[in-house]
Each structure stands twice: as C-alpha cells, then as structure tokens.
DSSP file (Angstrom, degrees, kcal/mol; ACC not computed):
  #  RESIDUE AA STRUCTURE BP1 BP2  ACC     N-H-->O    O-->H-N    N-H-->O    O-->H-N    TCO  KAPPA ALPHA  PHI   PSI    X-CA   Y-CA   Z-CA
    1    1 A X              0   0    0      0, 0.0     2,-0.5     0, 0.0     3,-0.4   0.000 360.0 360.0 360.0  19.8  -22.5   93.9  -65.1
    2    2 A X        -     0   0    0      1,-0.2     3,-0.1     7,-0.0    51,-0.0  -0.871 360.0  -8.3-117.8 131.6  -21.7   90.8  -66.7
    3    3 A X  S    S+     0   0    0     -2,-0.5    -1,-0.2     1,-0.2     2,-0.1   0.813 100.2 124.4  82.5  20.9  -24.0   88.1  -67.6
    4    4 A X        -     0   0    0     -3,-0.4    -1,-0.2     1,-0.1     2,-0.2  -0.498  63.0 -80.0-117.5-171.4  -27.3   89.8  -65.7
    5    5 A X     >  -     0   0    0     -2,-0.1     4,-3.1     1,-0.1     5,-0.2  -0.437  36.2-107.9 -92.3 169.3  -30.5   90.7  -66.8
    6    6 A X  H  > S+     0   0    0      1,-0.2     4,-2.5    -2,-0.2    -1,-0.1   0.987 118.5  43.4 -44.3 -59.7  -31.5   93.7  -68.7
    7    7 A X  H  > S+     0   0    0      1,-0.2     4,-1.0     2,-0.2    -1,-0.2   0.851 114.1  50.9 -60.9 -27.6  -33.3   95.4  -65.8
    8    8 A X  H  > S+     0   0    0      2,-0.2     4,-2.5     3,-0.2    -1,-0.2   0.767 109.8  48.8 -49.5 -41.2  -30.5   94.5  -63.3
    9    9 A X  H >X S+     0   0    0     -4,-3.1     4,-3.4     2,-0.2     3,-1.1   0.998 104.7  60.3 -64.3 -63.7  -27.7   95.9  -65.5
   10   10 A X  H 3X S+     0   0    0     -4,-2.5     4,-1.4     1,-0.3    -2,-0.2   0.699 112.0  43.1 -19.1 -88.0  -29.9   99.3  -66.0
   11   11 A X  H 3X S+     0   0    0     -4,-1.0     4,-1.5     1,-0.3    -1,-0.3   0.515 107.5  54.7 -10.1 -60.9  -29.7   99.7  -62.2
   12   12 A X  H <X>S+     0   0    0     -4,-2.5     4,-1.5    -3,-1.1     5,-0.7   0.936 110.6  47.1 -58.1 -46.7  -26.1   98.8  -61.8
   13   13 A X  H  X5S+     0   0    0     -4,-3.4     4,-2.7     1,-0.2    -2,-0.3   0.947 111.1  54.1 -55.2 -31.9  -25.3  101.6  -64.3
   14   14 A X  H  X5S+     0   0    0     -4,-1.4     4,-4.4    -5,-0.3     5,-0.4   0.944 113.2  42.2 -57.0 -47.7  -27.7  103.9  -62.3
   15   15 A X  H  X5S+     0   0    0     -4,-1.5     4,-2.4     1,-0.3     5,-0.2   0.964 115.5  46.3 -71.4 -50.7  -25.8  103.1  -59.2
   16   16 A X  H  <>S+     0   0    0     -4,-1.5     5,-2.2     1,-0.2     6,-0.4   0.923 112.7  52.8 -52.6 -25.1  -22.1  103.4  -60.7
   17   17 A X  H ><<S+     0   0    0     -4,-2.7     3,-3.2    -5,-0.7    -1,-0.2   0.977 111.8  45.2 -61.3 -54.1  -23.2  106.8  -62.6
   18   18 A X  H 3<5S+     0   0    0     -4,-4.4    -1,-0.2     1,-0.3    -2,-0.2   0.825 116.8  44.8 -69.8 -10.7  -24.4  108.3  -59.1
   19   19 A X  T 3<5S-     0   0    0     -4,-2.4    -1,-0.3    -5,-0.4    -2,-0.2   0.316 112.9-128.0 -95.8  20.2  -21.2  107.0  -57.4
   20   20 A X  T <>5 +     0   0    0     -3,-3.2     4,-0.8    -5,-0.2     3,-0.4   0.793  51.2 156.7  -0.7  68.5  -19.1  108.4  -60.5
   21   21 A X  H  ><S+     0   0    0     -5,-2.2     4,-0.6     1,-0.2    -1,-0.2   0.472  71.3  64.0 -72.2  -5.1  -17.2  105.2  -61.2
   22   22 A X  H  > S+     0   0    0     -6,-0.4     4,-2.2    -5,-0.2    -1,-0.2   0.807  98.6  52.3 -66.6 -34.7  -16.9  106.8  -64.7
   23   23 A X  H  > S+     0   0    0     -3,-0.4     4,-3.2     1,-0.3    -2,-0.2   0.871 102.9  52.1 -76.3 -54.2  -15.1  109.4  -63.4
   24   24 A X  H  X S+     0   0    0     -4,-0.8     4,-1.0     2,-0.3    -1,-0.3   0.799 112.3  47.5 -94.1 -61.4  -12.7  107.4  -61.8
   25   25 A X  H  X S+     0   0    0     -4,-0.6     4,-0.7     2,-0.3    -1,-0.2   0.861 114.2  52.8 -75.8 -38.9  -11.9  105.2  -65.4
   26   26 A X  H >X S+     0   0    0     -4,-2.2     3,-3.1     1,-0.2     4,-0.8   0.989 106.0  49.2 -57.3 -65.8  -11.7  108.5  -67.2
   27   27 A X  H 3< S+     0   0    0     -4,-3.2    -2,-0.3     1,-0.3    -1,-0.2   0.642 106.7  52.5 -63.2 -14.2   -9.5  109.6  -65.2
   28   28 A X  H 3< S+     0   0    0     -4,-1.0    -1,-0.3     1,-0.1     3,-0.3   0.248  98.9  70.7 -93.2  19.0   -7.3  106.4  -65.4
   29   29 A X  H << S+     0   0    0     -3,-3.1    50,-0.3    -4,-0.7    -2,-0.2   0.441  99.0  47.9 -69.7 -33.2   -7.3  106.8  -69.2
   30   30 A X  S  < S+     0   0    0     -4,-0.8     2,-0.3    -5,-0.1    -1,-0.1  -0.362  79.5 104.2-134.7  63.0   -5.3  109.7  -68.8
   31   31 A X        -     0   0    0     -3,-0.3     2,-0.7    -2,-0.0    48,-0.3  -0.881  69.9-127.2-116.6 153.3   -2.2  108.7  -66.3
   32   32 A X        +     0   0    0     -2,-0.3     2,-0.3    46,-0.1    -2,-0.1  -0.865  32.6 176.3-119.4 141.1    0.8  108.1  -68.4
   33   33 A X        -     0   0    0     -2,-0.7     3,-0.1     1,-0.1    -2,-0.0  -0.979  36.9 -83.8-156.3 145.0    2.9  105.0  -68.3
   34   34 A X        -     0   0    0     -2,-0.3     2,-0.3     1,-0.1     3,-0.2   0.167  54.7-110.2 -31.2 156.9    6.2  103.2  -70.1
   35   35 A X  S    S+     0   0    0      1,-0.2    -1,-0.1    46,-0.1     3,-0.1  -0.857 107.0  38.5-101.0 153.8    5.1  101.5  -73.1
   36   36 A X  S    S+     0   0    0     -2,-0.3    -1,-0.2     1,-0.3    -2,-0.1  -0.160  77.1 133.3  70.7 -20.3    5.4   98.1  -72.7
   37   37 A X     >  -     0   0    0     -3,-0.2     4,-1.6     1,-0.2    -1,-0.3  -0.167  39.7-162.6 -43.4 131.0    4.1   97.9  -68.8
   38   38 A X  H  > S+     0   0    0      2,-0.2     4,-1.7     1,-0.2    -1,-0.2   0.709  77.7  53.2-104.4  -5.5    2.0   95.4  -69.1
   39   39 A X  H  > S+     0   0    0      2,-0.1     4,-0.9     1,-0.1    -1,-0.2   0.815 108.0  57.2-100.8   4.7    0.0   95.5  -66.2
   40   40 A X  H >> S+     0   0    0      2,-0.2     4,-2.4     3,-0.1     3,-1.8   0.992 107.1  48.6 -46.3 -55.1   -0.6   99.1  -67.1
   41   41 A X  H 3< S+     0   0    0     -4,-1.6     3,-0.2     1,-0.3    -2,-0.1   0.893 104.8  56.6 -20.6 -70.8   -1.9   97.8  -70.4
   42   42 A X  H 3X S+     0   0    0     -4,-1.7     4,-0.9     1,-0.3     3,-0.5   0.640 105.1  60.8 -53.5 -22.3   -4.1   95.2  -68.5
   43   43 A X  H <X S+     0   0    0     -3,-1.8     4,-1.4    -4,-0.9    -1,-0.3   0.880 105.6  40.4 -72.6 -33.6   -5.7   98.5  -66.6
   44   44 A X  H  < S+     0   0    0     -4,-2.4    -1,-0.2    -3,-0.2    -2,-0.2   0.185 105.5  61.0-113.5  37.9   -7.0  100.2  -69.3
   45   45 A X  H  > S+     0   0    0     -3,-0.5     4,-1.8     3,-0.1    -1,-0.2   0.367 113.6  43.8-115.8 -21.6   -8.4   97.1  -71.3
   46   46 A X  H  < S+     0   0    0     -4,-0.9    -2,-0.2     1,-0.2    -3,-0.1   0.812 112.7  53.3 -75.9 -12.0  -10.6   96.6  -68.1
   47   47 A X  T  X S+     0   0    0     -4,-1.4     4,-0.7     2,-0.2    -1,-0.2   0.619 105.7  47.1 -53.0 -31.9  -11.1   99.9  -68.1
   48   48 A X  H  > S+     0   0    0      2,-0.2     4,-1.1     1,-0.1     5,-0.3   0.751 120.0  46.5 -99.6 -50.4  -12.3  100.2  -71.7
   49   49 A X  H  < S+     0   0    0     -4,-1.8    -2,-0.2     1,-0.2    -1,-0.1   0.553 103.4  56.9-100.7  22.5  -14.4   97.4  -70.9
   50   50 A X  H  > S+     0   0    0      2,-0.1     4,-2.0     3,-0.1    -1,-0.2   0.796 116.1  38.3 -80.6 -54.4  -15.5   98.6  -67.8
   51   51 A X  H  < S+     0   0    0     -4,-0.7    -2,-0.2     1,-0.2    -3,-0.1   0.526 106.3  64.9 -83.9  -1.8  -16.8  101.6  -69.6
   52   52 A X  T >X S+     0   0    0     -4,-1.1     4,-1.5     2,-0.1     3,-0.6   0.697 110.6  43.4 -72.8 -41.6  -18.0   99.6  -72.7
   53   53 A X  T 34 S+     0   0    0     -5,-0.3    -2,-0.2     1,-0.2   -40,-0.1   0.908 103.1  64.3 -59.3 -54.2  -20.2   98.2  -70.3
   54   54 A X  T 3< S+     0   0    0     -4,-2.0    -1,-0.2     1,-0.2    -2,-0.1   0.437 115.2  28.6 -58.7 -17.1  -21.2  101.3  -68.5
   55   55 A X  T X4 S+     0   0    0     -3,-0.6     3,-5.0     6,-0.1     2,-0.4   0.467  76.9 125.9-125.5   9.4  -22.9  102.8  -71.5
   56   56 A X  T 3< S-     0   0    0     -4,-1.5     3,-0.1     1,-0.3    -4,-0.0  -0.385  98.5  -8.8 -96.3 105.9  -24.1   99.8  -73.6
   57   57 A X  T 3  S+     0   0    0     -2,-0.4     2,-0.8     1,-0.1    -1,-0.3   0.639 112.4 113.9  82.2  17.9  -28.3  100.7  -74.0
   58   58 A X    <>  +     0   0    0     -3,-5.0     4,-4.5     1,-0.2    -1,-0.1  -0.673  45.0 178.4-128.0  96.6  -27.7  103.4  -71.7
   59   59 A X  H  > S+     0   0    0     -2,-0.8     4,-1.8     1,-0.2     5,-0.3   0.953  85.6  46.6 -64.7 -23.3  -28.2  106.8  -73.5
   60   60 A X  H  > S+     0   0    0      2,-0.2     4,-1.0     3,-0.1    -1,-0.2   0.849 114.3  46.7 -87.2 -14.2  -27.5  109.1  -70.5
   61   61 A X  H  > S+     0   0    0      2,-0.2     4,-4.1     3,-0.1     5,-0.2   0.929 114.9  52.5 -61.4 -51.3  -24.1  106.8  -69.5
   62   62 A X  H  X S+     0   0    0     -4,-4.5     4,-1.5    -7,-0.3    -2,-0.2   0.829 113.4  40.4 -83.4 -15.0  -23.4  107.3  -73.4
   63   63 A X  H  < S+     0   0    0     -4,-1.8     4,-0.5     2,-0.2    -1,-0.2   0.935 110.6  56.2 -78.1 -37.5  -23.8  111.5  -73.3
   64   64 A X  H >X S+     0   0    0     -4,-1.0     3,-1.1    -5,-0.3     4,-0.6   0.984 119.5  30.8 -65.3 -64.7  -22.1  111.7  -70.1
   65   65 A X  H 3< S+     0   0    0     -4,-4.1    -1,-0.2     1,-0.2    -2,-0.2   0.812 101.2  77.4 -60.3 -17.5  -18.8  109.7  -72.1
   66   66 A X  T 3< S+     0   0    0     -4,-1.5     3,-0.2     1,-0.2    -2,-0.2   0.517  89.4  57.7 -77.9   0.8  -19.8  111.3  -75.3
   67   67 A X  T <4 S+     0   0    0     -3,-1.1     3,-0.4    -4,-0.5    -1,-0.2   0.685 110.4  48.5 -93.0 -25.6  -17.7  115.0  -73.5
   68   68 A X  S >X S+     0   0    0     -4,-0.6     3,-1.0     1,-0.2     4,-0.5   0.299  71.2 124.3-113.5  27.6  -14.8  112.9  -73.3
   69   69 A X  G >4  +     0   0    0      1,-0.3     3,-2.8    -3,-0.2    -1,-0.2   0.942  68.4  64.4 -45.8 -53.9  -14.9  111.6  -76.6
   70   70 A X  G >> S+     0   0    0     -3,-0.4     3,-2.2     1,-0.3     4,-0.6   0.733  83.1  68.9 -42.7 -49.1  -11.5  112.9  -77.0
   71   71 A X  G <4 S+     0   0    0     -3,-1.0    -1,-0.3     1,-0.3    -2,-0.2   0.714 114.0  34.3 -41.4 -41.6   -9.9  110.7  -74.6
   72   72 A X  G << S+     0   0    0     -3,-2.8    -1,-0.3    -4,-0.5    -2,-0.2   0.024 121.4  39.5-109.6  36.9  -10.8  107.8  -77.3
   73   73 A X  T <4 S+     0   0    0     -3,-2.2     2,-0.3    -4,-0.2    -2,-0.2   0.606  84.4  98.9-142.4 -77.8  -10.4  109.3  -80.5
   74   74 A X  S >< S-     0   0    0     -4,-0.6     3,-2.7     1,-0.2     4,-0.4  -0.053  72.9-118.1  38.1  51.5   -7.6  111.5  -80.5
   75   75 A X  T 3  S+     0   0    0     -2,-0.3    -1,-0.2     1,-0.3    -2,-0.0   0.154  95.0  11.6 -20.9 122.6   -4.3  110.3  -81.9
   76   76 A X  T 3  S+     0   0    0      2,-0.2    -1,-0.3     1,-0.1     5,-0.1   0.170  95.6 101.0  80.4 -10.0   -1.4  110.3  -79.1
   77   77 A X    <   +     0   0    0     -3,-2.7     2,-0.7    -7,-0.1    -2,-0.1   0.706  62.1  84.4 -78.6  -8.6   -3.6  110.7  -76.2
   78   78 A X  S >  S-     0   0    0     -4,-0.4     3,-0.8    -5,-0.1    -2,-0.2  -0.855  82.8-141.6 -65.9  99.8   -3.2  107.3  -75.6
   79   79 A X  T 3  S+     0   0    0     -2,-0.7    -2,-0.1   -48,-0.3   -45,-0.1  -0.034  76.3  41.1 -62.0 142.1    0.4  106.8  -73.5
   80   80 A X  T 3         0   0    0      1,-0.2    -1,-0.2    -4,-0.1   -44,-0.2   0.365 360.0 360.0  93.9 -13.8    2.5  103.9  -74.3
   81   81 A X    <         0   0    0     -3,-0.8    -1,-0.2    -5,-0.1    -2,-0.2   0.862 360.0 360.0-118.5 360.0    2.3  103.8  -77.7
C-alpha cells in the first residue's frame, strides 16, 4: 500500500478487508510479550502501520477498527510497558 495510487490503494484495502488481514494485526496487538523484546516491539510498529494504512480515506476499514478502539486507547492494554 505504499507509494501507489489512490485507486490502487482503495482496492488493496478492499482485498485485505475481504481476506481479514485486519483481523490477523488486531489480533497480534493483543499477544503479550517481555518488555524490552525488541523484535516484538518491531511487530507491532509494522503492525500499527500496517493498520494506519489499512484505514487511511477508507471509512468502512476505519468503522470496522473503530470496535476495537480499545485495543489503542486504553491504558495497560499495551504489553511491555
């Protein structure tokens, strides 16, 4: 999704919603791991920006994350720190 055109991106989000690749990043949001691992770290900041990606101009990608608001909002449901 990086670097493409509008309509191309549109499309990839289409396909990654119907294959729920969201699902999949949500759900690796909320495995819990040592603080300090660092290549945990390094998962869930491609993760974040996997899913930054996934909703950016896309209002049904952004209702679809908007249920799991918690996941980013939430004090202490981020492991590790």
């Amino acid at each position: 999704m990086c670097g493409v055109g509008e309509q191309v991106r549109k499309k990839q989000q289409r396909l990654l919603k119907n294959m729920d690749a969201h699902k999949v990043m949500l759900d690796l949001l909320q495995i819990p791991y040592e603080k300090g691992d660092a290549k945990m770290m390094e998962i869930l900041k491609f993760t974040h920006q996997f899913l930054q990606k996934f909703c950016a101009g896309n209002q049904e990608n952004q209702a679809l994350l908007h249920k799991h608001l918690n996941l980013f909002l939430t004090p202490g449901v981020r492991r590790g720190d």
